[in-house]
ZADRENFI-128334 format. One line per field, with one value per residue: residue number from 0; y, z, x of N, C-alpha, C, CB in turn; residue in three letters. Coordinates in nm, 2 decimals, m for minus. Atoms other than C-alpha are relative to their C-alpha. Glycine has a CB too. Example, Ala and Ser with C-alpha at 12.3 -4.5 7.8 and 13.67 -1.06 7.14 Angstrom:
2
resi <- [0, 1] .
nyy <- [m0.12, m0.11] .
nzz <- [0.00, 0.00] .
nxx <- [0.09, m0.09] .
cayy <- [m0.45, m0.11] .
cazz <- [0.78, 0.71] .
caxx <- [1.23, 1.37] .
cyy <- [0.12, 0.11] .
czz <- [0.00, 0.08] .
cxx <- [0.09, m0.08] .
cbyy <- [0.00, 0.05] .
cbzz <- [0.12, m0.14] .
cbxx <- [m0.10, 0.04] .
resn <- [Ala, Ser] .
***
This chain:
118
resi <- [0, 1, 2, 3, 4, 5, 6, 7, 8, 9, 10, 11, 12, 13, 14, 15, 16, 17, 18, 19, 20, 21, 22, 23, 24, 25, 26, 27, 28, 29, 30, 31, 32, 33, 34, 35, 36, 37, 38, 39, 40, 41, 42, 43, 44, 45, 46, 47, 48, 49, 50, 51, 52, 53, 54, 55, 56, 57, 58, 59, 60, 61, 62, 63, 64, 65, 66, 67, 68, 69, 70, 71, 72, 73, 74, 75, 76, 77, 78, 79, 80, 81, 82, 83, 84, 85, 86, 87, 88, 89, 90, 91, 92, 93, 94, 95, 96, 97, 98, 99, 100, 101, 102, 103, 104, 105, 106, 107, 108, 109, 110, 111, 112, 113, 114, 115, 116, 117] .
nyy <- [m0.12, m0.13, m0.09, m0.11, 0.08, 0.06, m0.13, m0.08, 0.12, 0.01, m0.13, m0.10, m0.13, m0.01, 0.03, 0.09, m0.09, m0.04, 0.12, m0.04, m0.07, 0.05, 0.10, m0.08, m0.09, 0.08, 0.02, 0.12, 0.10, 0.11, 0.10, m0.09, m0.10, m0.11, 0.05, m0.06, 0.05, 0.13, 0.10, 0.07, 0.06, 0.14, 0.01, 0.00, m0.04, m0.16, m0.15, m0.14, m0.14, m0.07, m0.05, m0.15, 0.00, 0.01, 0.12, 0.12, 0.16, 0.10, 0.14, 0.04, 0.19, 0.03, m0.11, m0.05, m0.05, m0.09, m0.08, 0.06, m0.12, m0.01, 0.14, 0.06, m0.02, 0.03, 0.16, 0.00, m0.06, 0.04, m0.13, m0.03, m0.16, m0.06, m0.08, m0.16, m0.08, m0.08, m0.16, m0.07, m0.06, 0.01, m0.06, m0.12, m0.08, m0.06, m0.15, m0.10, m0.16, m0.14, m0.06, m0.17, m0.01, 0.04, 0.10, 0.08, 0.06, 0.16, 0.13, 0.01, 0.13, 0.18, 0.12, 0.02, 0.15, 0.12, 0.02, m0.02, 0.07, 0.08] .
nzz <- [0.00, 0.04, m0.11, m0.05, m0.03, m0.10, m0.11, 0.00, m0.09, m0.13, m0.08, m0.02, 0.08, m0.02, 0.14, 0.09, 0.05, m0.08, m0.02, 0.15, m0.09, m0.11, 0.10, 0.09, m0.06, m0.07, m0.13, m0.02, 0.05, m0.02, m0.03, 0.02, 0.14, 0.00, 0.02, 0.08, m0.02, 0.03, m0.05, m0.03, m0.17, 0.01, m0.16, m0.06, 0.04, m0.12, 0.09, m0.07, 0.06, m0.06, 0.04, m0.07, m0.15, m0.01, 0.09, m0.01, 0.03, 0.02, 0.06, 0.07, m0.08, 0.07, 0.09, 0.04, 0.14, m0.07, m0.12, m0.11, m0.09, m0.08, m0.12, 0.13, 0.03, m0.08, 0.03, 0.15, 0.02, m0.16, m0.02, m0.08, 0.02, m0.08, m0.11, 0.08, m0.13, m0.08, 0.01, 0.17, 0.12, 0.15, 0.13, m0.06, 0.11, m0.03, m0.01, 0.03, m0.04, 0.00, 0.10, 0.00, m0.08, 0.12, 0.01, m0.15, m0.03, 0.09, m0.09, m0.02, 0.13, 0.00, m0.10, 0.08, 0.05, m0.10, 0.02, 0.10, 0.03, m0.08] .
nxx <- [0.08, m0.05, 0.00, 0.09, 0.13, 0.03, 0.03, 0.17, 0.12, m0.05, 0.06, m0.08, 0.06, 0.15, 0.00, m0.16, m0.06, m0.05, m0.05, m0.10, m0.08, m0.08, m0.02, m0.06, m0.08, m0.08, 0.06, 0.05, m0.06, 0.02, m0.11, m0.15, 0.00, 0.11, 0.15, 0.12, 0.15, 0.02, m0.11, 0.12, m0.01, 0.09, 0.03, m0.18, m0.06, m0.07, 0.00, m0.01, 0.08, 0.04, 0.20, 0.02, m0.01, m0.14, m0.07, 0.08, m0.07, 0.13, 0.01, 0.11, 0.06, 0.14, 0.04, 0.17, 0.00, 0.09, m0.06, 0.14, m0.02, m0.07, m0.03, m0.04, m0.13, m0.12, m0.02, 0.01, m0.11, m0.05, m0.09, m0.12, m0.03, m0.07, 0.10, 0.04, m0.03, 0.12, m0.04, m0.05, 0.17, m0.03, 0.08, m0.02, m0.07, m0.13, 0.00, 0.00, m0.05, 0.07, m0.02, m0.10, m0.07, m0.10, m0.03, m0.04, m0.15, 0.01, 0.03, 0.17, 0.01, 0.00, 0.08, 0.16, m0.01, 0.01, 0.16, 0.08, m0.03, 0.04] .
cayy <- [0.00, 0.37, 0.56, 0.83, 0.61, 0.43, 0.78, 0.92, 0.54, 0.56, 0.91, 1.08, 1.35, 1.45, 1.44, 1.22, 1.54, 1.65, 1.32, 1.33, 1.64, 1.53, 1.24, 1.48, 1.72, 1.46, 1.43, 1.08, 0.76, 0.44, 0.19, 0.46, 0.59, 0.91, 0.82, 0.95, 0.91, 0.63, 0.42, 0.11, m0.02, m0.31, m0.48, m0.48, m0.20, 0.17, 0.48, 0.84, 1.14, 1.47, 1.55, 1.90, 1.69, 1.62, 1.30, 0.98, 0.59, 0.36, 0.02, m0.11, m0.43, m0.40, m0.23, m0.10, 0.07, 0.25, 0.51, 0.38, 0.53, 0.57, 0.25, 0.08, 0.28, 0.23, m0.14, m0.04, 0.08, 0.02, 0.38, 0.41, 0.79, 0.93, 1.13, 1.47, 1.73, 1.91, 2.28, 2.29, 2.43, 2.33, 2.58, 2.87, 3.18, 3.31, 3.65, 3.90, 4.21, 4.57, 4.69, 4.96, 4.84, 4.72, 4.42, 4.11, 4.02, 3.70, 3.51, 3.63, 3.49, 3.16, 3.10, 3.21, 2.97, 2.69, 2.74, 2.75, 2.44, 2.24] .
cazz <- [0.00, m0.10, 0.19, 0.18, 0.14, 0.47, 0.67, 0.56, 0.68, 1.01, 1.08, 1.06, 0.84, 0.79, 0.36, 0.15, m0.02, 0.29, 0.38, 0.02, 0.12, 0.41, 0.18, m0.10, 0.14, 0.29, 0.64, 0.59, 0.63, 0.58, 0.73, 0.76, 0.40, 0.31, 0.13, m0.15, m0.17, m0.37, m0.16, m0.06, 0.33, 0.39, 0.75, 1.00, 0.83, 1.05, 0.96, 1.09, 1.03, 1.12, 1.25, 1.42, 1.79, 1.72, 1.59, 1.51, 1.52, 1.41, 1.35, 1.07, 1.22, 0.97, 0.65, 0.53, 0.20, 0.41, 0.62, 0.98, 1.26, 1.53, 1.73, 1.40, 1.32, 1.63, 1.53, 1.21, 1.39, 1.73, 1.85, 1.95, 1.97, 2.19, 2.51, 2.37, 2.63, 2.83, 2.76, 2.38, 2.21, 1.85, 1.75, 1.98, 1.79, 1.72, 1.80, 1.57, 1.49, 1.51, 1.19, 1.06, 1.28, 0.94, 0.86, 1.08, 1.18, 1.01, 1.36, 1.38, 0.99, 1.07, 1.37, 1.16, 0.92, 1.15, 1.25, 0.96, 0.85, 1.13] .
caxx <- [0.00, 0.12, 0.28, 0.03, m0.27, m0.18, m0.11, m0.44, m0.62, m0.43, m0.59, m0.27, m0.38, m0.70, m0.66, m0.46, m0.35, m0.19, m0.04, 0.16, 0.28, 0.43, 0.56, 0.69, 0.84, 1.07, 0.90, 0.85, 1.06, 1.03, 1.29, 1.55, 1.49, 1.30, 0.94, 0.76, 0.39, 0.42, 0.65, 0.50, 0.41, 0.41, 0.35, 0.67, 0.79, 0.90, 0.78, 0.91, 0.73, 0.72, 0.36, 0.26, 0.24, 0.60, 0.83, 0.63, 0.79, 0.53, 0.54, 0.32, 0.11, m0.21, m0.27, m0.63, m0.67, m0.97, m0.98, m1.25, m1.29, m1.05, m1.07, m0.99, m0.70, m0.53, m0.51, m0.35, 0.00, 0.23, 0.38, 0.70, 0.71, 0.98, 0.80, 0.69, 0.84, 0.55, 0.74, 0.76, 0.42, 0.43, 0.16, 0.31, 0.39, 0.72, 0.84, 0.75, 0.90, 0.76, 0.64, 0.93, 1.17, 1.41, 1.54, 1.60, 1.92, 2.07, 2.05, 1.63, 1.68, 1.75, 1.55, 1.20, 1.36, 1.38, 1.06, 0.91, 1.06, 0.92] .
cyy <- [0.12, 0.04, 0.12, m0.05, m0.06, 0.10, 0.02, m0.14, m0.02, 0.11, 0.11, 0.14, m0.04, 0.03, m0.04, 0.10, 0.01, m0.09, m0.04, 0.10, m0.03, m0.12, 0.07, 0.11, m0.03, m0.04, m0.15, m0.12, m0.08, m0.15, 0.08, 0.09, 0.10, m0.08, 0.10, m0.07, m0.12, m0.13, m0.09, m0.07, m0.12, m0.06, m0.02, 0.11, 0.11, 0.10, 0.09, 0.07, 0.10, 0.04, 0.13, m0.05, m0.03, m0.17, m0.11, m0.12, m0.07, m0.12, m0.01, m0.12, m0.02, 0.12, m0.01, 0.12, 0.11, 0.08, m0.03, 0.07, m0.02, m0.10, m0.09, 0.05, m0.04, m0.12, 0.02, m0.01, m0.06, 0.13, m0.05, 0.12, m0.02, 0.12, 0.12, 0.09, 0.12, 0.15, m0.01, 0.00, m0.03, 0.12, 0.14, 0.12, 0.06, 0.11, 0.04, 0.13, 0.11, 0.07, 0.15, m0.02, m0.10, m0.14, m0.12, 0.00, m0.13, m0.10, m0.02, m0.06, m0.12, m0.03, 0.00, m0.10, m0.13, m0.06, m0.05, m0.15, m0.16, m0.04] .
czz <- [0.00, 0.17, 0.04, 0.02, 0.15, 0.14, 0.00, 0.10, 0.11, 0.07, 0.04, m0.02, m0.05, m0.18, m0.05, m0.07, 0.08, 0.05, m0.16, 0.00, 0.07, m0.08, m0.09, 0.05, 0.07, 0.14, 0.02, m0.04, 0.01, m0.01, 0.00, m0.15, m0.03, m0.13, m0.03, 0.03, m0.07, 0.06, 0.07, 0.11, 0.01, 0.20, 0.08, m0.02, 0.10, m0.01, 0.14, m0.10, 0.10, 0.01, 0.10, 0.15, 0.01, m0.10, 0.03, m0.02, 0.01, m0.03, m0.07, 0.05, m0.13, m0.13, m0.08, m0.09, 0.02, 0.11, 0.07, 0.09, 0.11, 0.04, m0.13, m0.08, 0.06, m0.01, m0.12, 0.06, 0.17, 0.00, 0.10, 0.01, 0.09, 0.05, m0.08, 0.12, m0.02, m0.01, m0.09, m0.03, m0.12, m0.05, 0.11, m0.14, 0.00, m0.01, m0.11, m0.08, m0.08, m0.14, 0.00, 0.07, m0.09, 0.01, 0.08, m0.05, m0.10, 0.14, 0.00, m0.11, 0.01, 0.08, m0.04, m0.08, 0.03, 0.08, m0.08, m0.05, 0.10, m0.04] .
cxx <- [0.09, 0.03, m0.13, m0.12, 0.01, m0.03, m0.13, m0.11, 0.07, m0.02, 0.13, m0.01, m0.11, m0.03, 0.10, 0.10, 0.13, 0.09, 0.15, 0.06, 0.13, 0.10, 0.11, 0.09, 0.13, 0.01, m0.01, 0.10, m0.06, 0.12, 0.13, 0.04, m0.10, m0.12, m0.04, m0.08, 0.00, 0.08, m0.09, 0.02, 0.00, 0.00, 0.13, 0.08, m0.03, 0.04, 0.04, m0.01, 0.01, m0.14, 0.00, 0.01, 0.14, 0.05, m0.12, 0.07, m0.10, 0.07, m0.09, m0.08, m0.11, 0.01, m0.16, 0.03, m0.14, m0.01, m0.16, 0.05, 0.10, 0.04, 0.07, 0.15, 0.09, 0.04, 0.11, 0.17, 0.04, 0.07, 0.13, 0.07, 0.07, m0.11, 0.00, 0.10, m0.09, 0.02, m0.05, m0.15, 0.10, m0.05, 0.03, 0.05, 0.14, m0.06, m0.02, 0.09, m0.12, m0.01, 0.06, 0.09, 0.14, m0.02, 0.03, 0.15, 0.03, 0.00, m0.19, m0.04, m0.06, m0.10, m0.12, 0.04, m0.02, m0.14, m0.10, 0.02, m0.08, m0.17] .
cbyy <- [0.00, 0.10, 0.08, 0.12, m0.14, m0.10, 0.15, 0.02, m0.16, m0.02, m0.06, m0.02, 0.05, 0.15, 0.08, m0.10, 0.12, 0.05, m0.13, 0.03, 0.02, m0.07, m0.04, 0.04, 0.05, 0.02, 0.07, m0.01, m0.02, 0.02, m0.13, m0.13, m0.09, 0.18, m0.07, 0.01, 0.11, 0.01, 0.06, m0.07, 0.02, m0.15, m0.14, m0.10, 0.00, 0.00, 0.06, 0.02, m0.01, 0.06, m0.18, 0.09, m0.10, m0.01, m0.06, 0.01, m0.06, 0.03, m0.11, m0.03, 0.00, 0.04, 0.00, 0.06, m0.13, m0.06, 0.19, m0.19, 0.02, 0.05, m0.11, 0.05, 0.10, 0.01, m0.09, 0.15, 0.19, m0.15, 0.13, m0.06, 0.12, 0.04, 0.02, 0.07, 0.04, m0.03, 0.07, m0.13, 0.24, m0.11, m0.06, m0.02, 0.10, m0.02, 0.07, 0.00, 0.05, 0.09, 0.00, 0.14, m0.05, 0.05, 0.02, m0.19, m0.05, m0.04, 0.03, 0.15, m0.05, m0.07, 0.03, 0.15, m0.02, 0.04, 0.07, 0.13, 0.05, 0.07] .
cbzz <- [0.12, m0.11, m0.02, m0.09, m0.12, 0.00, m0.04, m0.22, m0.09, 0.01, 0.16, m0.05, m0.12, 0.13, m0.07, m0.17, 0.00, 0.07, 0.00, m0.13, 0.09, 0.13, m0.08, m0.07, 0.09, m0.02, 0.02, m0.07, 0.04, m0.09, m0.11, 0.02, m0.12, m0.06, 0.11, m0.13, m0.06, m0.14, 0.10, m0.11, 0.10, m0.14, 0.04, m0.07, m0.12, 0.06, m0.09, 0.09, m0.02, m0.02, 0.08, m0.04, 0.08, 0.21, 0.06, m0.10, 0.10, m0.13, 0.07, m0.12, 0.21, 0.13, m0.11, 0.14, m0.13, 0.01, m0.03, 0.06, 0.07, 0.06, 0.11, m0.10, m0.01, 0.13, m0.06, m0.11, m0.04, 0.03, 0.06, m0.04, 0.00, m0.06, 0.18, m0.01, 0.02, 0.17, 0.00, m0.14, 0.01, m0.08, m0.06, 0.12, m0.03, m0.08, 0.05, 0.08, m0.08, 0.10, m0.05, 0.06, 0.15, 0.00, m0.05, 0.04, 0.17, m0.13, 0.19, 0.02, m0.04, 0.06, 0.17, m0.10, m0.04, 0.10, 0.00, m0.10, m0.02, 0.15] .
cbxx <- [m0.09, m0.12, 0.13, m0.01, m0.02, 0.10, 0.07, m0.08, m0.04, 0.13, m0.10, 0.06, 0.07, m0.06, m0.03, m0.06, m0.08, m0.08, m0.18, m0.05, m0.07, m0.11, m0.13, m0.10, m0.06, 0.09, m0.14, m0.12, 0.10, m0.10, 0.01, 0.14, 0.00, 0.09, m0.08, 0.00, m0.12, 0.00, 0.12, m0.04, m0.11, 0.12, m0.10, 0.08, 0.00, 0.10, m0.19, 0.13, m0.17, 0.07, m0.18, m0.17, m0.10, 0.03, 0.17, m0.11, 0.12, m0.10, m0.02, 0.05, m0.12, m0.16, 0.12, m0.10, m0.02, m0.08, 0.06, m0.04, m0.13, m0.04, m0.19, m0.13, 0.02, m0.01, m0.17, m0.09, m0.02, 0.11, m0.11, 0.08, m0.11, 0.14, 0.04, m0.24, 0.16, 0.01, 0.14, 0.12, m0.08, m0.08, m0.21, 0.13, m0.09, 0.14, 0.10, m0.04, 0.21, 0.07, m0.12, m0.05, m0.07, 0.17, 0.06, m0.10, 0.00, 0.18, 0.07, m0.08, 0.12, 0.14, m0.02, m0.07, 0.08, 0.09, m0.04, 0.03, 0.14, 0.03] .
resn <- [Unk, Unk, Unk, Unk, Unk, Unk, Unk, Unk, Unk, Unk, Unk, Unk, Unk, Unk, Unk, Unk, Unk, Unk, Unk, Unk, Unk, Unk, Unk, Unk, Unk, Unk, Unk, Unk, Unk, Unk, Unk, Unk, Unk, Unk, Unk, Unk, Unk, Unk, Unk, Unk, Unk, Unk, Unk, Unk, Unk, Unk, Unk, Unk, Unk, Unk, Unk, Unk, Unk, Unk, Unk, Unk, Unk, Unk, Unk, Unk, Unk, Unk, Unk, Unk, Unk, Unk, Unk, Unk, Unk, Unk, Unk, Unk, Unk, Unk, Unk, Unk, Unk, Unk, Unk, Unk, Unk, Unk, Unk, Unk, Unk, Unk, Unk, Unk, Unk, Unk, Unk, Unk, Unk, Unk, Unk, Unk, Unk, Unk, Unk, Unk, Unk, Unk, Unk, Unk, Unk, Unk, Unk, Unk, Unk, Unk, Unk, Unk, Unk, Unk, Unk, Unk, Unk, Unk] .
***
């Protein structure tokens, strides 16, 4: 089954679009190698993604070509996420700067880049 087809039927992402993406952006391994959308799952296999609640380590146990509801997904996968830490906001906002107040720096650069990239 297609990498993105199985994210989307594991309720990762909430459209296949978006799941390809992630896929095409290079967010997505599979067995230590990065994963286009068409790369194909198969069971046993050990995805890492970046997802907005943080890193993801899945095991594959089940694959479904359908996306069901919840209780059904969780069957689909074994997590082996590393613990989130309780500080870090994903969806916090970075600083800012004050319209008119020039150019950023090249360290305020990088860190909106870094951000942004996440």
């Amino acid at each position: 089954m297609r990498a993105d087809r199985w994210l989307w039927a594991a309720r990762f992402y909430k459209s296949r679009s978006l799941a390809a993406e992630a896929c095409e952006g290079g967010k997505v391994e599979v067995n230590g190698h990065t994963a286009k959308a068409h790369k194909l799952v198969r069971v046993d296999d050990t995805l890492e993604f970046t997802h907005p609640h943080g890193l993801k380590k899945l095991k594959v146990l089940a694959v479904s070509d359908k996306r069901g509801p919840a209780t059904e997904a969780r069957l689909l996968y074994e997590d082996h996420s590393p613990p989130q830490d309780e500080n870090f906001d994903f969806f916090a906002q970075p600083s800012f700067r004050s319209r008119g107040s020039g150019r950023p720096t090249k360290r305020e650069r990088r860190e909106t880049e870094w951000f942004r990239r996440r």
